[in-house]
Every structure is written in structure tokens, then in C-alpha cells.
KERO-131161 format. One record per atom (N, C-alpha, C, O): residue number from 0; residue in three letters; atom name; z, y, x. Coordinates in nm, 3 decimals. Layout:
BEGIN
+-----+------+------+---------+---------+---------+
! pos ! code ! site !      up !   north !    east !
+-----+------+------+---------+---------+---------+
! NUM !  ala !   CA !       Z !       Y !       X !
...
+-----+------+------+---------+---------+---------+
END
This chain:
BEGIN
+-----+------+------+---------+---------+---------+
! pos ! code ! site !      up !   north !    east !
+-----+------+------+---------+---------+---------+
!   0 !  unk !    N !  12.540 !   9.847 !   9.254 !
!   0 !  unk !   CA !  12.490 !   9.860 !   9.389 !
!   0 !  unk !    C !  12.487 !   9.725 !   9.457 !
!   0 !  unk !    O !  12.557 !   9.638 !   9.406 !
!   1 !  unk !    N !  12.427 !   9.698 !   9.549 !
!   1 !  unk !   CA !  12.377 !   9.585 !   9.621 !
!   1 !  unk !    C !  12.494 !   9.570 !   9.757 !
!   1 !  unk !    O !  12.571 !   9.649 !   9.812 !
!   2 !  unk !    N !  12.475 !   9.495 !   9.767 !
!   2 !  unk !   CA !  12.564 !   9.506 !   9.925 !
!   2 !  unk !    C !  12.534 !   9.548 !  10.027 !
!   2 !  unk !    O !  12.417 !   9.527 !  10.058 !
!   3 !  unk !    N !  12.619 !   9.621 !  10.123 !
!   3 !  unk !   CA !  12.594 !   9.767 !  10.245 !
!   3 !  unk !    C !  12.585 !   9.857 !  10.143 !
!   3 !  unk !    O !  12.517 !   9.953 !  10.179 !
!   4 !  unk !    N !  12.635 !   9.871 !   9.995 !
!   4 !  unk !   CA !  12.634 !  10.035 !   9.964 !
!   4 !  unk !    C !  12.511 !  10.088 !   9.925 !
!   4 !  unk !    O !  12.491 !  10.204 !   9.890 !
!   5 !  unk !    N !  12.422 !   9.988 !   9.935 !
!   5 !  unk !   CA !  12.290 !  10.019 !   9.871 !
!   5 !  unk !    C !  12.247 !  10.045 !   9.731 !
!   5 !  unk !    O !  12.322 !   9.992 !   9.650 !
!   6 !  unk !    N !  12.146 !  10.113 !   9.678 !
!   6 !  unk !   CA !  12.130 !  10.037 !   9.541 !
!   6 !  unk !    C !  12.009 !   9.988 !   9.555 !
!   6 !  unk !    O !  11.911 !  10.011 !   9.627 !
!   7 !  unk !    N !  12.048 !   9.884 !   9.436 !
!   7 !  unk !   CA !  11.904 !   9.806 !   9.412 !
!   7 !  unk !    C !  11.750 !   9.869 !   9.335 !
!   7 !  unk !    O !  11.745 !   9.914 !   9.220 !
!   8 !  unk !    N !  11.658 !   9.860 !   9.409 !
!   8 !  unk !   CA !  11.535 !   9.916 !   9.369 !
!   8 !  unk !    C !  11.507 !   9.863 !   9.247 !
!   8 !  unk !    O !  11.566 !   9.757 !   9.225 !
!   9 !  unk !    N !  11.433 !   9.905 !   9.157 !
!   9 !  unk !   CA !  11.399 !   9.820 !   9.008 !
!   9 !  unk !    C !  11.284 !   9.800 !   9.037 !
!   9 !  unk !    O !  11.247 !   9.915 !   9.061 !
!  10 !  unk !    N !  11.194 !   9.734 !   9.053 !
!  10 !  unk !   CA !  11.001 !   9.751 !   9.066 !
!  10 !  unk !    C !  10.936 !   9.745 !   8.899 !
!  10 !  unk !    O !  10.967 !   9.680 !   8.799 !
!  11 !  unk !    N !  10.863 !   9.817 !   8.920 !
!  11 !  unk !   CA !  10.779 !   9.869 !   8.798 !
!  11 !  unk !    C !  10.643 !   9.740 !   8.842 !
!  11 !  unk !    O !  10.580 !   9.727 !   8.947 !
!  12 !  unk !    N !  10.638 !   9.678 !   8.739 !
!  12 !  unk !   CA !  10.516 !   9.548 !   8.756 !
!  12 !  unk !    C !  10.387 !   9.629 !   8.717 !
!  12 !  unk !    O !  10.281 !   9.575 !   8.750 !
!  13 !  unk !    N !  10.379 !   9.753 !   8.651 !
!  13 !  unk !   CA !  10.228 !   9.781 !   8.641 !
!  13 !  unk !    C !  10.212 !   9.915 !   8.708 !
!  13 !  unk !    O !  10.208 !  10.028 !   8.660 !
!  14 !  unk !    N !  10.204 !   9.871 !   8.836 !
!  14 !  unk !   CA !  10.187 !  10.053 !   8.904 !
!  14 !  unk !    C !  10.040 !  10.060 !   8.922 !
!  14 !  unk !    O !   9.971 !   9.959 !   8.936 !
!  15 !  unk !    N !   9.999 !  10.169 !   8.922 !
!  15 !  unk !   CA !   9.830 !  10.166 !   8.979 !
!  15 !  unk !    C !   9.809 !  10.107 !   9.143 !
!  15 !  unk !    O !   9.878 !  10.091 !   9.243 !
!  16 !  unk !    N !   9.659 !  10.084 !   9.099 !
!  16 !  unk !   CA !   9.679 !  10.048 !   9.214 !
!  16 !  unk !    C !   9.638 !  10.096 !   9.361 !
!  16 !  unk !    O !   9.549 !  10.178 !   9.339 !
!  17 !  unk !    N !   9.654 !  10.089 !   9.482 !
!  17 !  unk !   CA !   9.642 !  10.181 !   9.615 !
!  17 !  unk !    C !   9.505 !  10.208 !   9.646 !
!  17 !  unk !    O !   9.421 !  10.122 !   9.671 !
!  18 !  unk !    N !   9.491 !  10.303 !   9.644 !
!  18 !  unk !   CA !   9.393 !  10.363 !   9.722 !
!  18 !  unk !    C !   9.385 !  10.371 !   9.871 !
!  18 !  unk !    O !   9.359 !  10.488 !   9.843 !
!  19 !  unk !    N !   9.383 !  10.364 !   9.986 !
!  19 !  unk !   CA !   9.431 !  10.334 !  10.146 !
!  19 !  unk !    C !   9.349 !  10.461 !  10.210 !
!  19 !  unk !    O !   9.229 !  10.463 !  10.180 !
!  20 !  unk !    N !   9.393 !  10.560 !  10.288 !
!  20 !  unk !   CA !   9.297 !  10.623 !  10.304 !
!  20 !  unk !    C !   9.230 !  10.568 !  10.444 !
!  20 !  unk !    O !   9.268 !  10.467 !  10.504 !
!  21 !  unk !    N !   9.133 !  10.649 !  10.480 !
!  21 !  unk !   CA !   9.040 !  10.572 !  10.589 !
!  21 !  unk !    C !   9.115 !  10.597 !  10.692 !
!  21 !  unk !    O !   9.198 !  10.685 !  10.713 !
!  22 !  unk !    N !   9.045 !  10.431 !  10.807 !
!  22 !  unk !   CA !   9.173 !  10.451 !  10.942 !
!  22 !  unk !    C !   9.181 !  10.560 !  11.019 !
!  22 !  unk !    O !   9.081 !  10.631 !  11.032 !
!  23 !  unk !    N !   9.265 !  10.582 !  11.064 !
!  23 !  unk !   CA !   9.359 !  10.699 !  11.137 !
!  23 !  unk !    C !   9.405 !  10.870 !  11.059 !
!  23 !  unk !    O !   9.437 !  10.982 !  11.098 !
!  24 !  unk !    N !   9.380 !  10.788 !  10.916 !
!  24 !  unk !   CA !   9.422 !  10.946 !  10.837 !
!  24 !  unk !    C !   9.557 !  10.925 !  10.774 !
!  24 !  unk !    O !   9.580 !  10.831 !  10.698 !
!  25 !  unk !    N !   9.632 !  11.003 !  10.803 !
!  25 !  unk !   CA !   9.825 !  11.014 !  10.732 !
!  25 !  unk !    C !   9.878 !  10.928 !  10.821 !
!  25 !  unk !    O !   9.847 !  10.854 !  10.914 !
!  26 !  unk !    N !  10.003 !  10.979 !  10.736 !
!  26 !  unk !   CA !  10.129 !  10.973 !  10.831 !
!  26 !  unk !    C !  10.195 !  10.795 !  10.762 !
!  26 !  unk !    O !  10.207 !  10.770 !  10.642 !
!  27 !  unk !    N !  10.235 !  10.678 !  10.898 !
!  27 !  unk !   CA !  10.245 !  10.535 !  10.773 !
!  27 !  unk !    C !  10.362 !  10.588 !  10.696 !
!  27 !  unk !    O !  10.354 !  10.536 !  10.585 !
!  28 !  unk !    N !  10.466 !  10.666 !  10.701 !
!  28 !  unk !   CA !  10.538 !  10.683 !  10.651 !
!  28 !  unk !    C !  10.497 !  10.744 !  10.507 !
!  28 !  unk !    O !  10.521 !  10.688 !  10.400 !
!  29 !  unk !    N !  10.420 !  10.890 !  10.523 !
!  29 !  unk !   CA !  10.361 !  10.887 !  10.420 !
!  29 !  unk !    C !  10.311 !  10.778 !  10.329 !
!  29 !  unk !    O !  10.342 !  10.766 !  10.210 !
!  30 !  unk !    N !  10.224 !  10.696 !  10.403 !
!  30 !  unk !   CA !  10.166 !  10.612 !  10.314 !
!  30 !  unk !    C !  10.239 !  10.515 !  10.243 !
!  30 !  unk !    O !  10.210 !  10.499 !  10.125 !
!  31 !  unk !    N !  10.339 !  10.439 !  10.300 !
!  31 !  unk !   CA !  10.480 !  10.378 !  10.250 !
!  31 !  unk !    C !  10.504 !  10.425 !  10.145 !
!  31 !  unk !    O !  10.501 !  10.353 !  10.045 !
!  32 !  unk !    N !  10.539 !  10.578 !  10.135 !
!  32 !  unk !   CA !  10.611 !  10.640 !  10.024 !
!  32 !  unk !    C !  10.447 !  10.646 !   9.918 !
!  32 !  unk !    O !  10.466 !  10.613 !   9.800 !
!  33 !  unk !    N !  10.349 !  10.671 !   9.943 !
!  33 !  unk !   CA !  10.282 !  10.656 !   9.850 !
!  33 !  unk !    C !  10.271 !  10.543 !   9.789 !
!  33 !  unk !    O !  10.257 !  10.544 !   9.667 !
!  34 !  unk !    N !  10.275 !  10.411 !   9.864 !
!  34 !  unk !   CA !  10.280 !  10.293 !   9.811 !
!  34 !  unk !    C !  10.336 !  10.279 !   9.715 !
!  34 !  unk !    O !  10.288 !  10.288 !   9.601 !
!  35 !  unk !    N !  10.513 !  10.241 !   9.762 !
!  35 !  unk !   CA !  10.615 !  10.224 !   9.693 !
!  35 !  unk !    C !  10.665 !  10.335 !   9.643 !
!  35 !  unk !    O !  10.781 !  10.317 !   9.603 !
!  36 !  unk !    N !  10.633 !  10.426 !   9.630 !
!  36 !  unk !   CA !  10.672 !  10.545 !   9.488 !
!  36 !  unk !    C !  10.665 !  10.494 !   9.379 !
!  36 !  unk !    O !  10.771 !  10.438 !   9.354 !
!  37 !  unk !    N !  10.604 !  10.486 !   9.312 !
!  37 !  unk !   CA !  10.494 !  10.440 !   9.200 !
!  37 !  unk !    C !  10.577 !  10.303 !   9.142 !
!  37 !  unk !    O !  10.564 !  10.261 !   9.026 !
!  38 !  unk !    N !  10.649 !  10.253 !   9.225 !
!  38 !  unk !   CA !  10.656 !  10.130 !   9.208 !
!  38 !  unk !    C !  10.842 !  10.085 !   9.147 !
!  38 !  unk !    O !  10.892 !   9.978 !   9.111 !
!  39 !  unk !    N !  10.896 !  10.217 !   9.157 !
!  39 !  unk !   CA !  11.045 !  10.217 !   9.142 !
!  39 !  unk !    C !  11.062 !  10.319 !   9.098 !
!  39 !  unk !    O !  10.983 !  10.413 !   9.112 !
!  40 !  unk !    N !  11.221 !  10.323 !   9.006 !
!  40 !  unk !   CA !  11.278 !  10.443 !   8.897 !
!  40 !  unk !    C !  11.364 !  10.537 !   9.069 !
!  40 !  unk !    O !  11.375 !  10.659 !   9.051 !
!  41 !  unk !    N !  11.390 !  10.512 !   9.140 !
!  41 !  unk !   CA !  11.476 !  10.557 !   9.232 !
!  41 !  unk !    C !  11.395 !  10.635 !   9.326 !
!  41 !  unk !    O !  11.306 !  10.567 !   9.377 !
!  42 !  unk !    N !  11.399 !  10.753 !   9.363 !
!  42 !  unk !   CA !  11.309 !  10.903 !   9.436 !
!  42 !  unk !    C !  11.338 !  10.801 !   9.587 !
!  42 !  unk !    O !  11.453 !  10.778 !   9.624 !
!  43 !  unk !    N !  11.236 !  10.758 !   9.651 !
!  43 !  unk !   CA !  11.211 !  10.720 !   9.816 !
!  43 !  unk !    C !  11.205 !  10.853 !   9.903 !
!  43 !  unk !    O !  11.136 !  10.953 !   9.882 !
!  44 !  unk !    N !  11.317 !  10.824 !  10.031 !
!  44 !  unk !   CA !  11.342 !  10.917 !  10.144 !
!  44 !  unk !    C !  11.208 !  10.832 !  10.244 !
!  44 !  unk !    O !  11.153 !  10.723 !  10.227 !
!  45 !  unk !    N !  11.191 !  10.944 !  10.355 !
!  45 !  unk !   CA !  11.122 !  10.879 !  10.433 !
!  45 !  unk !    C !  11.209 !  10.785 !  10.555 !
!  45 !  unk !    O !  11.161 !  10.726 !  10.653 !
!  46 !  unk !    N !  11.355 !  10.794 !  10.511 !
!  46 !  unk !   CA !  11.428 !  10.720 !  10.571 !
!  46 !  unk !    C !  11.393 !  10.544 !  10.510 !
!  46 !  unk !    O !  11.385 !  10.448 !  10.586 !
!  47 !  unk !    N !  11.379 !  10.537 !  10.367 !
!  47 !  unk !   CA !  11.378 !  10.430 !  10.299 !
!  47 !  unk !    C !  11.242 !  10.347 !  10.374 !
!  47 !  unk !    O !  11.234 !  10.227 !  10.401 !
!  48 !  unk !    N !  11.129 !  10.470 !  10.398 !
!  48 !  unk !   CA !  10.957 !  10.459 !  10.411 !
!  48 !  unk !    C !  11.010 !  10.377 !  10.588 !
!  48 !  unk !    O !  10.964 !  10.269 !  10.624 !
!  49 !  unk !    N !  11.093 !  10.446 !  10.659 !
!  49 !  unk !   CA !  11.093 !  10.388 !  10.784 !
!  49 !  unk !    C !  11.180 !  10.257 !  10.782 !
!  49 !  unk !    O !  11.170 !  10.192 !  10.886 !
!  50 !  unk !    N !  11.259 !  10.209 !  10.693 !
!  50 !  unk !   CA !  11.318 !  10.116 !  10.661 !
!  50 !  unk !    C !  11.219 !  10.017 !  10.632 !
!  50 !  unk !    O !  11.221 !   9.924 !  10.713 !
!  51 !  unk !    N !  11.114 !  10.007 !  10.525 !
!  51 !  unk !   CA !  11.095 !   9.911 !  10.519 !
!  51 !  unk !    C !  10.957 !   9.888 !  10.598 !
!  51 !  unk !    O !  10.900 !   9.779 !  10.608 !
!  52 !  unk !    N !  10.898 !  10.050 !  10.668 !
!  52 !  unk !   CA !  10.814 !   9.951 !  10.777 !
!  52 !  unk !    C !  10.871 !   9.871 !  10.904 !
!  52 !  unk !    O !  10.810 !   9.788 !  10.971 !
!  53 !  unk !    N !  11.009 !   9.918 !  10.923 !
!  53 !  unk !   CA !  11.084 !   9.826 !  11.029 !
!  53 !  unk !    C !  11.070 !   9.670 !  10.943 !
!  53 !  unk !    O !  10.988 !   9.591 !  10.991 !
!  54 !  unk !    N !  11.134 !   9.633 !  10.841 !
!  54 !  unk !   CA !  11.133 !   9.496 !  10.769 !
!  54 !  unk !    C !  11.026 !   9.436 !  10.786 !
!  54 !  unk !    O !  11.013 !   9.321 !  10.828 !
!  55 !  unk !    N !  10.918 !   9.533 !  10.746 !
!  55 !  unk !   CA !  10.750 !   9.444 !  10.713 !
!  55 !  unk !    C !  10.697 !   9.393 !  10.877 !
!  55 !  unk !    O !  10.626 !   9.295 !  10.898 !
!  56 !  unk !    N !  10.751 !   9.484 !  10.980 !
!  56 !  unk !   CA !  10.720 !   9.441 !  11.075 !
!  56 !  unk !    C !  10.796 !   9.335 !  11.166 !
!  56 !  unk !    O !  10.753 !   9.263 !  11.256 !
!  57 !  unk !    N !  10.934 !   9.350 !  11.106 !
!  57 !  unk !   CA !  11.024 !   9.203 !  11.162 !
!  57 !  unk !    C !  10.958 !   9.089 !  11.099 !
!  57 !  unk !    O !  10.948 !   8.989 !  11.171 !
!  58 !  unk !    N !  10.912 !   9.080 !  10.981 !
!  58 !  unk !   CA !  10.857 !   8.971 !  10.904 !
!  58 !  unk !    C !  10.748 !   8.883 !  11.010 !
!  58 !  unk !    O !  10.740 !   8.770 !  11.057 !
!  59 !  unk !    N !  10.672 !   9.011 !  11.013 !
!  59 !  unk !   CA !  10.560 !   9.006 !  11.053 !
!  59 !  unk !    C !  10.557 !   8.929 !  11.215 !
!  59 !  unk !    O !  10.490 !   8.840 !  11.268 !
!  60 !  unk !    N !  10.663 !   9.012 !  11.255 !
!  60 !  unk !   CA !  10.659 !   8.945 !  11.392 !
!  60 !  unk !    C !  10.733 !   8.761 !  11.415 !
!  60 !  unk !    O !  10.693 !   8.682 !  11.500 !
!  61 !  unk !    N !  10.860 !   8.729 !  11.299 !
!  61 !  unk !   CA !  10.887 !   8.641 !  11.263 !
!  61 !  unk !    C !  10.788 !   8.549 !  11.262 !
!  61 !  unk !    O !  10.799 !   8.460 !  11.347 !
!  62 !  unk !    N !  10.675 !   8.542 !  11.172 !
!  62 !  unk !   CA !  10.596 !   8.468 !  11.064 !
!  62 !  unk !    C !  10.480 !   8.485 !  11.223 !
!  62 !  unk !    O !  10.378 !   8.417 !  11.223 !
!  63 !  unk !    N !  10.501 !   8.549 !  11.308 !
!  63 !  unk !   CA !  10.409 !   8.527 !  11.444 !
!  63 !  unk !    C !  10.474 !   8.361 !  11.543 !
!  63 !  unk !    O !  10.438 !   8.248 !  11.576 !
!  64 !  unk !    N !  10.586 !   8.457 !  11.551 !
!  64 !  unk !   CA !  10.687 !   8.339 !  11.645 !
!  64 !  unk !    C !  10.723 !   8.233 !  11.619 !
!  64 !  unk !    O !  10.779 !   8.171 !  11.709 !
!  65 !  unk !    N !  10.700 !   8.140 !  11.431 !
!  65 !  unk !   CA !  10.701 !   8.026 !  11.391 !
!  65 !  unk !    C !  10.550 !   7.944 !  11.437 !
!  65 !  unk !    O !  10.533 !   7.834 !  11.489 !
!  66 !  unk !    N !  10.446 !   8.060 !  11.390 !
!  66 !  unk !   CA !  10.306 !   8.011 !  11.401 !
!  66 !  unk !    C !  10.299 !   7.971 !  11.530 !
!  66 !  unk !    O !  10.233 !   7.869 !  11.548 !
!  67 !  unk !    N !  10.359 !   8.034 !  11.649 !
!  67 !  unk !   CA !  10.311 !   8.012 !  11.822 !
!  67 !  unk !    C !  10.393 !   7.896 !  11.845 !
!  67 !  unk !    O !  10.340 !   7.816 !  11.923 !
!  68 !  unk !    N !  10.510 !   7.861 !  11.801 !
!  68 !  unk !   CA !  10.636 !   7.796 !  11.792 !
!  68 !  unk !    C !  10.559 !   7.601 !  11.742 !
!  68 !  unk !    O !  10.576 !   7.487 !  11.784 !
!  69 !  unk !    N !  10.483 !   7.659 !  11.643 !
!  69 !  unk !   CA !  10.449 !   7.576 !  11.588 !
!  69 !  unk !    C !  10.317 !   7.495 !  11.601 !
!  69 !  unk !    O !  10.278 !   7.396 !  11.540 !
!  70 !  unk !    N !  10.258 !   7.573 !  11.706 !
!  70 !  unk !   CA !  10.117 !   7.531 !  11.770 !
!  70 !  unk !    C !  10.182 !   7.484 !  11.961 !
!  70 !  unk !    O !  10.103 !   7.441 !  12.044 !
!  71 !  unk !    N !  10.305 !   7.501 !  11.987 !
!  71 !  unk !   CA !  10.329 !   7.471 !  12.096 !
!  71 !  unk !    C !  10.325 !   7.600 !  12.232 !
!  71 !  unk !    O !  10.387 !   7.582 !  12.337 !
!  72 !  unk !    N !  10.260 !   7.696 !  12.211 !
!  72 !  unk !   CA !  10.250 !   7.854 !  12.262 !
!  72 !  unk !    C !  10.401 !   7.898 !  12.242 !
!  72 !  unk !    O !  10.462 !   7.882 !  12.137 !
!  73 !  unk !    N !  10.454 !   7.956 !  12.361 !
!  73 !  unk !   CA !  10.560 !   8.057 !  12.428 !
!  73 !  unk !    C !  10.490 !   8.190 !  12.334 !
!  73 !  unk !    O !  10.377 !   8.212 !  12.291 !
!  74 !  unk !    N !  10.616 !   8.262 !  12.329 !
!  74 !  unk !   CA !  10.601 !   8.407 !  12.308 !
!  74 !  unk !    C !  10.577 !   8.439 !  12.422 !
!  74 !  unk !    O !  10.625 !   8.397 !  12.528 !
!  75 !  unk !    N !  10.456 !   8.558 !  12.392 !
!  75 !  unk !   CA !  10.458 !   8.629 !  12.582 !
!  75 !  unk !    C !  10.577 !   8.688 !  12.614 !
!  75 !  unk !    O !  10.613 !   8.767 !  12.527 !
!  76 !  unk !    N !  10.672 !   8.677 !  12.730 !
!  76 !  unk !   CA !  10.780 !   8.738 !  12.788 !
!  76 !  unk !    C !  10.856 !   8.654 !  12.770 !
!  76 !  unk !    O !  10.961 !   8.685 !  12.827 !
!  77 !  unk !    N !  10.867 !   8.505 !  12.692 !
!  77 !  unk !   CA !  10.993 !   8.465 !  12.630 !
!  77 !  unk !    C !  11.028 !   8.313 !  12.723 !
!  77 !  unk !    O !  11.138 !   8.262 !  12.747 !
!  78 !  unk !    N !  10.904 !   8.272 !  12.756 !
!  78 !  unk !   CA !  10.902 !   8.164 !  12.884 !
!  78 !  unk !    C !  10.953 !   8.045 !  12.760 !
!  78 !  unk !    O !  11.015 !   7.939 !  12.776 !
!  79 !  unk !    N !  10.915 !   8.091 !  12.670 !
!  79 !  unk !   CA !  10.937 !   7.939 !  12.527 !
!  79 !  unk !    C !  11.103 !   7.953 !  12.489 !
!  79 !  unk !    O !  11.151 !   7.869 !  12.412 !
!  80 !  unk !    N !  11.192 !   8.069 !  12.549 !
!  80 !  unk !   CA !  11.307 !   8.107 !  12.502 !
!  80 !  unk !    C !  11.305 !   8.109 !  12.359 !
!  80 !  unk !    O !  11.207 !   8.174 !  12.324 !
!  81 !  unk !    N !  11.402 !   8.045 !  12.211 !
!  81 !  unk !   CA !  11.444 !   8.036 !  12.099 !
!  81 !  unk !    C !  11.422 !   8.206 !  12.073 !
!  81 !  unk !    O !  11.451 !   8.257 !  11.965 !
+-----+------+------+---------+---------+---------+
END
């Protein structure tokens, strides 16, 4: 097990590949678990599915706040606060 009690996911390198359905159809959680099903020996909760769209979206918002950081632009609300 990984640390926090976790276990570690194995990823399968040849999963098929995604089909996306058209915008505003399913649930992202659903779609998460369709993603990454496929992709690991270990059965995904939709707890796991809301886990890692929280991650993809800290990333996401991260990899925002270097780019604005880095062009000289404040976060809106942040008044150029770290």
C-alpha cells in the first residue's frame, strides 16, 4: 500500500481507447470511471472518480496561477496574493 492507507493503482499501458460522449451527455463521474476503468487491475468507486476530478482540477488550476504569475497578471480575487 502507498501512503494514507492507500493502494497503489497498477495502469494497464494498452487500454482502448476513449470514446467521449457528446457535450452535456453523462454524469463526469461516470465518465472518469469509464476512463480510468480500463486502465487498472483495482474495481474504481465513484469516490476514487471524484478524487481524481478534484486532482485534475487542482492541477489545472495550479498550471493557471504559474502561467498568470508568469506573464505578470494577479489571480482574480487574489490582488497578486502568493
Amino acid at each position: 500500500m502507498a501512503s494514507g492507507g492507500r493502494s497503489e493503482l497498477k495502469m494497464r499501458p494498452s487500454a482502448p481507447p476513449i470514446a467521449l460522449p457528446a457535450q452535456g451527455r453523462g454524469d463526469l463521474l461516470d465518465l472518469t470511471l469509464e476512463v480510468f476503468q480500463p486502465r487498472t487491475d483495482r474495481v474504481l468507486t465513484r469516490e476514487d472518480a471524484r478524487e481524481m476530478v478534484e486532482n485534475v482540477t487542482g492541477l489545472f488550476g495550479l498550471l493557471a496561477k504559474w502561467e498568470r504569475k508568469a506573464r505578470g497578471k494577479p489571480l482574480p480575487g487574489t490582488e497578486g496574493d502568493e
